[in-house]
C-alpha positions in Angstrom: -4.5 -4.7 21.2 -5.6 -1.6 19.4 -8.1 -2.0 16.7 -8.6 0.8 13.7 -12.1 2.4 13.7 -13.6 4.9 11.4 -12.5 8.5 13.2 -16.0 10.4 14.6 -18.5 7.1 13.9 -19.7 7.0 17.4 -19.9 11.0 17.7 -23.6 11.1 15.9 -24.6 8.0 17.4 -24.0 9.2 20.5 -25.7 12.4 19.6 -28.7 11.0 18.9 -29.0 9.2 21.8 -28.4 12.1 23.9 -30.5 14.4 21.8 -33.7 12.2 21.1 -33.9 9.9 24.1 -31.8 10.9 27.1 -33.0 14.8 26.8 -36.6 13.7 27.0 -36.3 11.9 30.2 -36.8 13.9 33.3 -34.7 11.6 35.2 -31.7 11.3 32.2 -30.5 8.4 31.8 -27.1 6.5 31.2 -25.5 5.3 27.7 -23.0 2.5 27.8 -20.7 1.5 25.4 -19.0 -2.0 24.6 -16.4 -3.1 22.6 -14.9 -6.2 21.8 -13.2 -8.6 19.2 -14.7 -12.0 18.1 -12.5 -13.4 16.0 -11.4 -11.4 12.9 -14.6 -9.1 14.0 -14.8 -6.1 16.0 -18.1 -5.5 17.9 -19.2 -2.1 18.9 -22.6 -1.8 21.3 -24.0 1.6 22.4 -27.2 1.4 24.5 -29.2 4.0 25.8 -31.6 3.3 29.1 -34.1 6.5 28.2 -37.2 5.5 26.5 -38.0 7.7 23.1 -40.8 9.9 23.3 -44.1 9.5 20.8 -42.2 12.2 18.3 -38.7 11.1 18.9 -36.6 8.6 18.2 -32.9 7.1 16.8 -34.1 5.6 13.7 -36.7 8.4 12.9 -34.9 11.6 14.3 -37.8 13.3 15.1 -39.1 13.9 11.7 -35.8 15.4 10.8 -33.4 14.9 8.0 -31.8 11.8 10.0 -28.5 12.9 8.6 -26.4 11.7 11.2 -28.2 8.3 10.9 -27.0 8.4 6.9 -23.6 10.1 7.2 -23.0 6.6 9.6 -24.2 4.2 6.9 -23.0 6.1 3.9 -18.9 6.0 6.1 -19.6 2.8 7.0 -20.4 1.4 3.0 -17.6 3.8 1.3 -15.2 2.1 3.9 -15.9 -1.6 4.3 -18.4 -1.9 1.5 -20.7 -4.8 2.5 -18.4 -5.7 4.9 -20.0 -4.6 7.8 -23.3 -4.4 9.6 -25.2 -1.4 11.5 -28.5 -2.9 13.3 -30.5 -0.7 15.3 -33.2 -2.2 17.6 -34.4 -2.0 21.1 -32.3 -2.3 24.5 -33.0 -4.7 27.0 -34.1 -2.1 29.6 -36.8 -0.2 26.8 -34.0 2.1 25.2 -32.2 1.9 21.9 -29.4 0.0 20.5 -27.1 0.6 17.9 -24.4 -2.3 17.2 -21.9 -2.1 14.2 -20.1 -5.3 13.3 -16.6 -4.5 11.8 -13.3 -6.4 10.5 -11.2 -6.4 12.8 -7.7 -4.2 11.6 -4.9 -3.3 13.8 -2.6 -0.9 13.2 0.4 -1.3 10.8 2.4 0.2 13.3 1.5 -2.0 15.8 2.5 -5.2 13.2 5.8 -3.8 13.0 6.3 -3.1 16.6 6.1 -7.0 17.0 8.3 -7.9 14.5 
């Protein structure tokens, strides 16, 4: 069943992984995504396997402006207000996490479809 999401919220996330902790492994590293509903929730999981260098990392963007980081949260608010959750934290194999818990909408389309 299809299931609306905010258009471009996984770009910057993404991003950042790639940017700040893939980039600064020698060997890369792999990013895996996971979606799925719980009941009226949609659960999206991006994990990185790279571990962040001493300078660098998702939540602190390497001493930059973490704008990506704020654009997400400040989307995510305007949109489902409080909603939602965004939790960042650690993976299981010593990368990053980002997990965003959403309401789970389908498309009107789709409710018509079934009628």
């Amino acid at each position: 069943m299809p299931m609306l999401v905010p258009s471009l919220i996984l770009q910057p996330l993404v991003e950042n992984s790639i940017k700040h902790v893939i980039s600064c492994s020698e060997q890369g590293g792999d990013i895996n995504l996971s979606v799925h509903v719980e009941g009226e929730r949609l659960l999206i999981r991006l994990a990185d396997s790279g571990m962040p260098n001493e300078q660098t990392s998702i939540e602190t963007n390497g001493g930059g402006t973490k704008l990506g980081l704020k654009n997400v949260r400040r989307r995510l608010k305007n949109i489902y207000e409080d909603d939602h959750q965004f939790i960042i934290g650690g993976s299981e194999n010593g990368g990053v996490t980002v997990e965003m818990i959403l309401p789970a909408y389908t498309p009107a389309w789709e409710d018509t479809e079934q009628a």
